[in-house]
C-alpha positions as CSV (number, residue, x, y, z in Angstrom):
1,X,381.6,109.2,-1.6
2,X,383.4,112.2,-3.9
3,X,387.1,112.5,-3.5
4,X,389.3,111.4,-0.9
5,X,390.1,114.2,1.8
6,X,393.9,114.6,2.1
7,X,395.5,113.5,4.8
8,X,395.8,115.5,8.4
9,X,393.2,118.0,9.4
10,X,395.5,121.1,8.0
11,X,396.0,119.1,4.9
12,X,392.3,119.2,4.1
13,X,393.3,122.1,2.8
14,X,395.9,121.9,0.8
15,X,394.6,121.8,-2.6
16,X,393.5,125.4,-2.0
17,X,396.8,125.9,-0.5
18,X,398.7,125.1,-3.1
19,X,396.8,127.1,-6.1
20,X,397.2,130.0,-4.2
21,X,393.5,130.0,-4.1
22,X,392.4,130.2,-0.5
23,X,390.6,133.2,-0.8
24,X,388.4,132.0,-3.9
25,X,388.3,128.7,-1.8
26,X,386.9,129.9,0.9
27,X,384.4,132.1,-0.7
28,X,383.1,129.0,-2.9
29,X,382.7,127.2,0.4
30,X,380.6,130.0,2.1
31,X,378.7,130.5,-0.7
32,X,377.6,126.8,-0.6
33,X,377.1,126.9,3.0
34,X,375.3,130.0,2.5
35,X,372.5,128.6,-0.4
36,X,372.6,125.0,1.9
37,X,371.1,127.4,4.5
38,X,368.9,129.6,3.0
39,X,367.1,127.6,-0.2
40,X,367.9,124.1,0.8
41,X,370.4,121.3,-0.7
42,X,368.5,121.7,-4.5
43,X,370.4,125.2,-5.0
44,X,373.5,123.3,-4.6
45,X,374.6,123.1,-8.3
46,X,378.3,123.6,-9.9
47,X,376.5,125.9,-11.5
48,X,374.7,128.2,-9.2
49,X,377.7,128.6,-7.2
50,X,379.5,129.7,-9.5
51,X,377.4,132.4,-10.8
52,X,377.2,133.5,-6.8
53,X,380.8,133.3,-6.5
54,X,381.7,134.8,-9.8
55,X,384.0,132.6,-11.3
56,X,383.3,129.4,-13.8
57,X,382.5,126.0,-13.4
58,X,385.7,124.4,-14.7
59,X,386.9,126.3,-11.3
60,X,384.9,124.7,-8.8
61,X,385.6,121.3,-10.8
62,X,389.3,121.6,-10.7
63,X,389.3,122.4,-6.9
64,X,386.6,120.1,-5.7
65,X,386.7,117.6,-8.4
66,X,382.9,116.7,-8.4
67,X,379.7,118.3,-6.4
68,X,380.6,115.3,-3.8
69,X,384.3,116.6,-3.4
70,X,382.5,120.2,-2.9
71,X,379.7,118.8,-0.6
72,X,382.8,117.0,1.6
73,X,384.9,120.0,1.3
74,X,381.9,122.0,3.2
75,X,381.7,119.5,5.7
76,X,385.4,119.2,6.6
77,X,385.3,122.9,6.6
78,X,382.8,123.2,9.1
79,X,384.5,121.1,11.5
80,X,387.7,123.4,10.8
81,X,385.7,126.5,11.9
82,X,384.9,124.5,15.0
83,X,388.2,123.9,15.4
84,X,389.8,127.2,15.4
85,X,386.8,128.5,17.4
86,X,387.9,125.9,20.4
87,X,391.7,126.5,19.8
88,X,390.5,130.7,20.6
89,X,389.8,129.6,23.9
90,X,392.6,131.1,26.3
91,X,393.5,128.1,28.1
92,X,393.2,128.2,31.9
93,X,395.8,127.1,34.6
94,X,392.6,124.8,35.8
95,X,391.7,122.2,33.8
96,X,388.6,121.7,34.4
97,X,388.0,125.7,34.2
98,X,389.2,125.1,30.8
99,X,387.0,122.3,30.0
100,X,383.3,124.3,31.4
101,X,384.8,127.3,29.0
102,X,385.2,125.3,26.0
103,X,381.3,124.8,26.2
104,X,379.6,128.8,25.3
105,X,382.7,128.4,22.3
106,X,381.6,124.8,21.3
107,X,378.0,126.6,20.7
108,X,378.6,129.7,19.4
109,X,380.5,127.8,16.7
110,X,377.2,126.2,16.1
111,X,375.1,128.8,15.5
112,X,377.7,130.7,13.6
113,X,377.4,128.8,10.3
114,X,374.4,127.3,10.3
115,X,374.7,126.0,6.3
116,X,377.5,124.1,7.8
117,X,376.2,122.5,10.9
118,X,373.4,121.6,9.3
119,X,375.6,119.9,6.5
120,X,377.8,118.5,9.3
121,X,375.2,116.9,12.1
122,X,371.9,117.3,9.9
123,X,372.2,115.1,6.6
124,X,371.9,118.4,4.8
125,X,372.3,117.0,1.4
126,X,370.5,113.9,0.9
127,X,372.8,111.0,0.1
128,X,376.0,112.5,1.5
129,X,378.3,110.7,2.9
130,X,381.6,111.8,4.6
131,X,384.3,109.0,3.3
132,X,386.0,107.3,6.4
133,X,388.7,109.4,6.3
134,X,386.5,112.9,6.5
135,X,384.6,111.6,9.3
136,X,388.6,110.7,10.8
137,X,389.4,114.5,10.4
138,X,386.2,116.0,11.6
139,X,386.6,113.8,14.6
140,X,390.6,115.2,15.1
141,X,388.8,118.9,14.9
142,X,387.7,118.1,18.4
143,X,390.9,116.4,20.1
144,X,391.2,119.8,22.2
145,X,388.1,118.4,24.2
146,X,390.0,114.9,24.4
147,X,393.6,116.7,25.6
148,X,391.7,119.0,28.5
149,X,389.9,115.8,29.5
150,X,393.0,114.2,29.9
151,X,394.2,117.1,32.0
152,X,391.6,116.4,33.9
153,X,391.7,113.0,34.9
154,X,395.2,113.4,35.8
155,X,394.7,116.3,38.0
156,X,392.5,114.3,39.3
157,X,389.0,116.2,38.4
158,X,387.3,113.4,36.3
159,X,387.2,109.2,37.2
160,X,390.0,107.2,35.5
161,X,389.2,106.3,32.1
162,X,389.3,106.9,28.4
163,X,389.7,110.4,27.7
164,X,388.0,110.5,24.4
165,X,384.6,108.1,26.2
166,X,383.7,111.5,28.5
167,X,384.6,114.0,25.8
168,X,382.2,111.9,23.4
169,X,379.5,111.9,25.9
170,X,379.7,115.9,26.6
171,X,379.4,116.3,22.7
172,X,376.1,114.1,22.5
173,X,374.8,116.1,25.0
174,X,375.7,119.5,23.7
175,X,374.5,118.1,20.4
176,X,371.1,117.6,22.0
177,X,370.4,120.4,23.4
178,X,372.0,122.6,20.0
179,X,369.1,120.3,18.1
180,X,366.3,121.7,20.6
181,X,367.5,125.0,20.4
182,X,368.1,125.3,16.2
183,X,364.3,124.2,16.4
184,X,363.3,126.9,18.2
185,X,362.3,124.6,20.9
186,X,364.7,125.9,23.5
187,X,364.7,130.2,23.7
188,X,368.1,130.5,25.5
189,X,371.4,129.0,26.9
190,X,370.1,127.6,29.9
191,X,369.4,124.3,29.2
192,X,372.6,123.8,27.3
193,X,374.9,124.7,30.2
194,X,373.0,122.5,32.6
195,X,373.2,119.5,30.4
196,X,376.6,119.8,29.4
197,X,377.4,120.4,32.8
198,X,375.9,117.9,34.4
199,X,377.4,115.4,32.1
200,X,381.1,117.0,32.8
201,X,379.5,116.7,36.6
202,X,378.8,112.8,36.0
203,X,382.2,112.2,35.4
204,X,383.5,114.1,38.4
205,X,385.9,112.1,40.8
206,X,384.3,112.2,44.4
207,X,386.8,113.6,47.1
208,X,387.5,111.7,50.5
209,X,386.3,114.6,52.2
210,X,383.1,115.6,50.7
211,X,379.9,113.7,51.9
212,X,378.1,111.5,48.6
213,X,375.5,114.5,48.2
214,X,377.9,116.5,47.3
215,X,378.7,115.3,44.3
């Protein structure tokens, strides 16, 4: 659906890029993301951005191409912001330090934008659908989890397998408990550091030493 995203997660931007148009780009996008969260997917018109962005319409058509190209611009945007969020992370000399510290970021990227989250992992805008090669790219805005992972197994923190099986099962379950808690359901960060944490903890490679209780 809508336009193709270009390739590579950096070149998802370079329409914007190459305008010289990153600035009015980016305030389009937040001002989408922004009406997405605060009058629902209805206020999203060429037309009503535009007015809140000040600029015309034949803008937003040139850069986006359609309200589909705009609605999977926001969503690859999104999972940019989640992106750089991670990447802010000061790596640790312990990899699995690294990996428990990636979780608070992981969230607070979350609840930072919520017109995009709810874009990205809510079906925001009804009949929306990333194109193959968005959902490639939002997917490639979380490789950091997959590389730590991968430092990981092979200093021997986590069980032998494919990085990208344990990294996928830490995001459900952060997923899970960001659902709970954007429903008000769940009043603090509790429950979302013992459920990612236990699933890290599920993975966890059981030293000769230590009794099976342990673990």
């Amino acid at each position: 659906m809508g336009t193709p995203a270009p390739l590579g997660l950096q070149g998802a931007y370079a329409l914007g890029q190459r305008s010289n148009n990153d600035e009015l780009r980016t305030r389009l996008l937040d001002v989408a993301s922004k009406l997405l969260a605060t009058t629902g997917p209805e206020s999203l018109t060429v037309r009503r951005i535009a007015a809140e962005a000040g600029c015309s319409t034949t803008v937003i058509y040139t850069m986006f191409g359609s309200k589909e190209g705009l609605a999977e611009a926001l969503y690859l945007e999104g999972f940019e912001r989640f992106r750089r969020r991670l990447a802010a992370v000061p790596p640790r000399a312990d990899p699995l330090e690294f990996l428990v510290a990636l979780g608070p970021a992981y969230r607070e990227a979350a609840l930072a934008d919520p017109g995009y989250y709810s874009l990205m992992f809510e079906q925001a805008i009804p009949g929306f659908v990333p194109s193959e090669r968005a959902r490639t790219l939002a997917r490639a805005a979380l490789n950091i989890l997959d590389r730590v992972i991968a430092d990981c197994i092979a200093a021997g923190y986590l069980i032998p397998t494919q990085p990208r099986k344990i990294a996928d099962a830490v995001w459900a379950a952060a997923q899970g408990a960001l659902s709970l808690e954007r429903a008000g359901h769940l009043r603090d960060t509790k429950t979302y550091e013992t459920v990612t944490t236990a699933t890290i903890t599920s993975f966890l490679v059981r030293r000769p030493d230590e009794p099976p209780s342990s673990r």
